[in-house]
C-alpha positions in Angstrom: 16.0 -4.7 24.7 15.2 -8.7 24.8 15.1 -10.3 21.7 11.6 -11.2 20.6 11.2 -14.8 19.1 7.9 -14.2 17.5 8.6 -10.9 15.7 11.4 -12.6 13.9 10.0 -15.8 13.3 7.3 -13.4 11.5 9.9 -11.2 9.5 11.2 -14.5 8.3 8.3 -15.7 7.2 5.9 -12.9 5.9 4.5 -13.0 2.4 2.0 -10.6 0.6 -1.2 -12.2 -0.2 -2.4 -10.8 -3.6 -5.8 -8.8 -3.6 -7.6 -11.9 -5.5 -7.5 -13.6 -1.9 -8.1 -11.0 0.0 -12.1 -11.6 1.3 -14.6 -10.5 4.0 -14.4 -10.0 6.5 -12.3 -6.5 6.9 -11.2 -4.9 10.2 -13.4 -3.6 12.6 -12.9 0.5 12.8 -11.4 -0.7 15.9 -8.7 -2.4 14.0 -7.8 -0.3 11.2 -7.8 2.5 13.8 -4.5 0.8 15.0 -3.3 -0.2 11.9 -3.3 3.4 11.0 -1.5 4.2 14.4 1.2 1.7 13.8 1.7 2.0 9.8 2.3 6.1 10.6 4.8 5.2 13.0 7.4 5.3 10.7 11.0 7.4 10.3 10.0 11.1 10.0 13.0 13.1 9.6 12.2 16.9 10.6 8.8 15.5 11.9 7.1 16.8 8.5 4.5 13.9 8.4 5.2 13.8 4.3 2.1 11.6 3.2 -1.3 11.3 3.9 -3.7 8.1 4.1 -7.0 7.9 1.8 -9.1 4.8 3.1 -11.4 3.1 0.2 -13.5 0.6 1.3 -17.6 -0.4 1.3 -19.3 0.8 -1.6 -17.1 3.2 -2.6 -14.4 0.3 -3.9 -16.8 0.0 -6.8 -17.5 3.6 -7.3 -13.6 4.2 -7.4 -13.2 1.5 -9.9 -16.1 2.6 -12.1 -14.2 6.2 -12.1 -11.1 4.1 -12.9 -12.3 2.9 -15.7 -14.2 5.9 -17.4 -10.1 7.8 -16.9 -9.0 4.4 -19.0 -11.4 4.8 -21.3 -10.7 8.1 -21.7 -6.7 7.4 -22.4 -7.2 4.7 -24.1 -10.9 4.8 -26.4 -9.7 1.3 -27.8 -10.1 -0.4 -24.4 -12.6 -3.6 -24.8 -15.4 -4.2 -21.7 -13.6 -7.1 -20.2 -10.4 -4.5 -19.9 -12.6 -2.2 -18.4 -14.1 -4.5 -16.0 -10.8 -5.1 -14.9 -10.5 -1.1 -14.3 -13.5 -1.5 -12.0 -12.7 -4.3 -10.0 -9.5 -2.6 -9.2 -10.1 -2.6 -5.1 -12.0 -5.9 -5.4 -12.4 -8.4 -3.4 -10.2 -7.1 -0.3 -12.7 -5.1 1.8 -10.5 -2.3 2.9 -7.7 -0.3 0.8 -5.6 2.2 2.1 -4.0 4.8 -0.3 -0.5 5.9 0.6 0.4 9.6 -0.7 3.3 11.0 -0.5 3.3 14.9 0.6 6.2 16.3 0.2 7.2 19.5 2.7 10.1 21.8 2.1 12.7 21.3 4.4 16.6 21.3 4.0 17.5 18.9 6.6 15.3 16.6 5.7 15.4 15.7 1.7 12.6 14.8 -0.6 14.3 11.4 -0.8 14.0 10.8 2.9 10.4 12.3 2.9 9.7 9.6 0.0 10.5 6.8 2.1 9.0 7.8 5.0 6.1 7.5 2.6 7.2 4.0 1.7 7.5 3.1 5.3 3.7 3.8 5.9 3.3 1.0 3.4 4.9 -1.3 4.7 3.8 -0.7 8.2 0.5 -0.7 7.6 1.3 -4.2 5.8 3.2 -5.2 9.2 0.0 -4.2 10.9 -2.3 -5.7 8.6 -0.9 -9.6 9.5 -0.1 -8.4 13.2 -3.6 -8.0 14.1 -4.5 -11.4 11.9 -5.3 -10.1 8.5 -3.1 -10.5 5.1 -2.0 -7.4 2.6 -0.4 -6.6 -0.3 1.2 -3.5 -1.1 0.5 -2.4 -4.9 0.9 0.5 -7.5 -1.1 0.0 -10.6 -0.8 2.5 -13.5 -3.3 4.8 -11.0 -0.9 5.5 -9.0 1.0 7.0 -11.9 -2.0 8.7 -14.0 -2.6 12.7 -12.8 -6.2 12.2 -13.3 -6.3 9.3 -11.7 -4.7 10.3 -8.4 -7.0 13.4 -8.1 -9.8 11.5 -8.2 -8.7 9.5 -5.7 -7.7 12.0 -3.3 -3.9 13.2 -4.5 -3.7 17.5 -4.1 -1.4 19.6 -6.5 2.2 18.3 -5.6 1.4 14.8 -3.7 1.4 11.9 -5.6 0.3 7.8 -4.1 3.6 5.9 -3.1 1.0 2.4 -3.0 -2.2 1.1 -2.4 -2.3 -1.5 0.5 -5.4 -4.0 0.1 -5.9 -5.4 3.6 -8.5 -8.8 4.2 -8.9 -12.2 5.5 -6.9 -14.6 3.3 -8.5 -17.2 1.7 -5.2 -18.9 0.4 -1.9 -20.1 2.2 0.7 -18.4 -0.2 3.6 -20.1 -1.2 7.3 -18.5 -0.5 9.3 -17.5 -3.5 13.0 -17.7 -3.6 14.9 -15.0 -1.5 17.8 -13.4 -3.1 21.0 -14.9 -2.3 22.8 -12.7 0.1 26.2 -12.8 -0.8 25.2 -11.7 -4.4 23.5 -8.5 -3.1 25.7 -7.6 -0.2 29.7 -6.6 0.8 31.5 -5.1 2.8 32.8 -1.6 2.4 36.7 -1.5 2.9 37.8 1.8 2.4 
């Protein structure tokens, strides 16, 4: 296979762009159509397709957030308005978020671990896709991801639970690089 210059130049070089400047315009259907093909082309051990994809975007980014913040609410009475504001604005401004839940299948040969990162490839395939086609992402979990009530209500069954939430838009910032990590403090060599 040739080496191709461009794909590395952007491995080298991408950075998540936080939802705060993610704006309109979203992708067309068009475009998250083949976002969707490329992020669920991912490892898939036994060929169990362990997640599932919920798409929140329009309208109902404000509905899920007001739901958000009623389950808040609801664990926490104390919560002030401007923390629940905060709960409703949760898939705000970016115009198109894409829930990642992992679905576990029972199979042997092929681990819950490995079925989990599947999961966690989606993500970051769908982020891959996301700056491919000329948009920006970030790849989040927020205590929703976490919260039982929370994932039912936005779309979890019995047994899954969300590995991220991927808010996809048009950047409105240029994103500064933060430091890598320093390789030869995170890798060595095995030598028996």
């Amino acid at each position: 296979m040739p080496a191709n210059n461009a794909m590395l130049d952007y491995l080298k070089t991408r950075r998540s762009v936080g939802i705060g400047f993610l704006k309109d315009p979203g992708p067309t259907p068009e475009e998250v159509e083949q976002m969707l093909t490329i992020a669920t082309r991912v490892p898939d051990h036994g060929k169990l397709t362990p997640w599932r994809l919920v798409l929140i975007e329009g309208d109902d980014r404000a509905k899920a957030g007001e739901k958000l913040a009623a389950i808040a609410k609801q664990n926490n009475p104390a919560l002030d308005e401007a923390s629940l504001d905060i709960e409703r604005r949760q898939f705000l401004p970016a115009p198109l978020t894409v829930g990642v839940i992992f679905s576990p299948r029972p199979l042997p040969k092929a681990p819950e671990l490995e079925q989990l990162l599947s999961a966690g490839n989606v993500c970051f395939n769908l982020m891959h896709a996301a700056f491919a086609i000329g948009y920006a992402a970030v790849w989040v979990t927020r205590w929703f991801a976490f919260d039982t009530a929370a994932q039912a209500m936005l779309g979890a069954r019995a047994g899954e639970r969300f590995v991220g939430f991927v808010h996809i838009g048009t950047p409105t910032a240029v994103i500064e690089d933060r430091d890598r990590p320093d390789l030869s403090k995170v890798v060595s060599r095995w030598q028996g």
